[in-house]
C-alpha positions, -999 to +999 in steps of 0.1 A: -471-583-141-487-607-118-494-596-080-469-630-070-443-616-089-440-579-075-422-587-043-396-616-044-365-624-013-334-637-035-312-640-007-297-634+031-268-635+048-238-620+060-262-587+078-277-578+048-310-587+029-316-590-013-348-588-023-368-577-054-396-551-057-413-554-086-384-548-108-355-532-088-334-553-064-324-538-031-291-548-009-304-540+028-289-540+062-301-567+083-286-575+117-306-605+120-293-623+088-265-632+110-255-663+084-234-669+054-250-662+020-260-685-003-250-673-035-231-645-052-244-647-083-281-632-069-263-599-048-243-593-080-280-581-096-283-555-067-299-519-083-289-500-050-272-508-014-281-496+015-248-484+037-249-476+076-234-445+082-213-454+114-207-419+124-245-413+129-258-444+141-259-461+176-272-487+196-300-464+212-311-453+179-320-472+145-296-477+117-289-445+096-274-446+066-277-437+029-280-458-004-257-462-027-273-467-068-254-496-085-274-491-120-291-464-136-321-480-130-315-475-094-306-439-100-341-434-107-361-446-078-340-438-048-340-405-029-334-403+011-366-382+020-399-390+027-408-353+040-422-342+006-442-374-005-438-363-048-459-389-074-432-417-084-436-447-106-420-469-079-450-491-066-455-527-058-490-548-054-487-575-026-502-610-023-529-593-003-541-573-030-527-539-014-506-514-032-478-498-016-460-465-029-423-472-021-393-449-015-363-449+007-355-435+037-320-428+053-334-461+075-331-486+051-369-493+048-388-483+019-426-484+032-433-520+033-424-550+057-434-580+034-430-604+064-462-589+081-481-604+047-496-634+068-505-613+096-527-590+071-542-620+064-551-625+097-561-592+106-589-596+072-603-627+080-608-626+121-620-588+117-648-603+088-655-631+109-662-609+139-682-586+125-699-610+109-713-627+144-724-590+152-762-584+148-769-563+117-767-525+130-760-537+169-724-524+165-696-514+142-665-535+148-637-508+158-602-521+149-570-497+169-536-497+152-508-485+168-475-478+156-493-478+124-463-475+098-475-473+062-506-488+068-512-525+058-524-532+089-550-506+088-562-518+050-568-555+061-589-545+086-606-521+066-615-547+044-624-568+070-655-544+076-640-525+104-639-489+113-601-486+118-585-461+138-549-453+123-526-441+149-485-427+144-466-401+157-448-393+121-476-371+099-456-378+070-455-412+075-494-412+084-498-390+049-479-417+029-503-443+048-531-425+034-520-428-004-516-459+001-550-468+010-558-445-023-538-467-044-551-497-034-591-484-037-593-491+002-627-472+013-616-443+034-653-437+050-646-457+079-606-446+087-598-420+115-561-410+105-549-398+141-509-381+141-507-391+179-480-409+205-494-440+206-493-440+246-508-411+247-536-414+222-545-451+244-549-430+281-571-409+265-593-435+249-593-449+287-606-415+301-633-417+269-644-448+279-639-457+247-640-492+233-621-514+208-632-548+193-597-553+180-559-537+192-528-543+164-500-527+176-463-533+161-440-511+181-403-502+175-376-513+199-366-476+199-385-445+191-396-411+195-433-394+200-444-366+184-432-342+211-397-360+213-405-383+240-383-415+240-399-452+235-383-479+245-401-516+242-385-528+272-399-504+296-429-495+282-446-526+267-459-543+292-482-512+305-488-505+264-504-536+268-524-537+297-537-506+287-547-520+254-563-546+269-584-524+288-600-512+259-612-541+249-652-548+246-652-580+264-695-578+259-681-591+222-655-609+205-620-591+201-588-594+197-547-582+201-524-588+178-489-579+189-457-580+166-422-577+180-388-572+165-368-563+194-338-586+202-343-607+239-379-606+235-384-646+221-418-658+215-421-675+246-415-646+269-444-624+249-463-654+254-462-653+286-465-617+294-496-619+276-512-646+291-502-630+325-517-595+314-549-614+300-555-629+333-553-600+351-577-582+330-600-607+320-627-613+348-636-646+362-664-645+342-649-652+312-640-690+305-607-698+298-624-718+272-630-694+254-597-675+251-568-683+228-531-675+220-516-681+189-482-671+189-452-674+152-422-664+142-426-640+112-399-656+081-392-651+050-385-680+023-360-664-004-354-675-040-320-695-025-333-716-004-323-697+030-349-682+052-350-652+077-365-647+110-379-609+109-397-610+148-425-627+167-461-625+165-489-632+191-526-629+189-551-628+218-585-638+209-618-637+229-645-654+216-678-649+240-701-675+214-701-709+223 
């Protein structure tokens, strides 16, 4: 099959999401597909819903729930566990040339957020171009990603000739991250796979003195660390990211890439919380000239003709070379 036609959106509407995966088609929760759908005839394909379990979910918390198989077909991929990661035949090649090993989870994801597909693009090309303006054997471009997931992020950097540093408090989550970047022939050489609180794991690159050419970071609207400390984005970003932009190697080109999901948080308020951090931290010495910020809404185009909003992106660049 080609790579184009391994990941497909049908249709959105109504809270809910239909897309395909290669050849199953998922029914998804989706708070922000607050709009009527487009067309019956696409959900009535559905493999497998997911179903939020209203007894165990909660506004503080994400979305639990189970799935519900609609076709044998569906029967056959769909379990609610990722503790005990087990070979399956349920894999999908993006756009981007990565493979991802999917599966569900009692969340409603299933290892891969196609939206951030433009963003891996991103990632590639300014982490090639970077190290690309460095002098052969000066420096190795070093790439952090926080909130790591499943690890997209950390491939297109990786194949932007950076030595990544994978960061997430879940090990099982950082293990499936590592199969992916198996499957996809992603050289592992240059990856540190670190089971860490991302907070955490950044104060103690600031006592290292320890230096970043390039900070992704996609964090949840609610989470927990590995020792069962609670996240929120509210409270916590805006020191996440001063701290991330002190780990920047301003001596160089570098780089932030922030991704947001979290409801109240529109583009132009990130915007301006970055620019505010990034004058703070930047010195006087470095132009304004040569700092941008590029900020989009991440969407999805389905099959019907609708599209979806899935969060906000914004990317910090420094650029030192005139």
């Amino acid at each position: 099959m080609c790579v184009q036609d391994q990941y497909e959106p049908l249709d959105f509407g109504e809270n809910r999401r239909l897309e395909r995966f290669d050849k199953i088609i998922l029914d998804r929760y989706c708070p922000s597909a607050n709009f009527p759908k487009t067309s019956s005839m696409f959900w009535q394909q559905a493999d497998a819903i997911f179903i939020i379990d209203q007894k165990t979910s909660s506004n503080l918390s994400a979305e639990r729930g189970f799935w519900l198989p609609k076709t044998d077909f569906g029967k056959k991929f769909l379990t609610d566990s990722v503790e005990h990661l087990v070979e399956t035949d349920w894999k999908i090649t993006t756009l981007n040339g990565f493979s991802f090993e999917l599966r569900s989870t009692p969340f409603g994801h299933i290892g891969l957020f196609p939206e951030q597909r433009e963003n891996w693009n991103t990632i590639q090309n300014l982490c090639r171009k970077i190290s690309q303006s460095f002098l052969p054997q000066q420096v190795s471009l070093k790439v952090l990603n926080l909130f790591a997931y499943t690890g997209g992020s950390t491939m297109a950097a990786a194949l932007g000739n950076a030595e990544v540093t994978h960061v997430d408090a879940a090990k099982n989550i950082v293990v499936w991250a590592i199969k992916n970047a198996e499957i996809s022939q992603i050289p592992q050489n240059f990856i540190r796979w670190i089971v860490e609180d991302a907070q955490k794991f950044v104060r103690r690159e600031l006592k290292r003195e320890n230096k970043y050419h390039g900070v992704i970071l996609d964090p949840p609207s609610y989470g927990h660390g590995t020792h069962g400390e609670i996240w929120r984005l509210s409270k916590y970003l805006p020191e996440l990211l001063t701290d991330c932009f002190s780990l920047l190697d301003f001596e160089r080109a570098c780089f932030i890439l922030l991704t947001c999901h979290t409801p109240n948080f529109s583009i132009q308020r990130l915007l301006e919380l970055f620019k505010s951090i990034a004058q703070k931290c930047c010195t006087t010495q470095r132009s304004a000239q040569k700092i941008t910020f590029t900020a989009n809404t991440m969407v999805l185009r389905a099959k019907s003709g609708q599209s979806l909003s899935l969060g906000e992106s914004v990317l910090f660049v420094y650029d030192p070379v005139p």
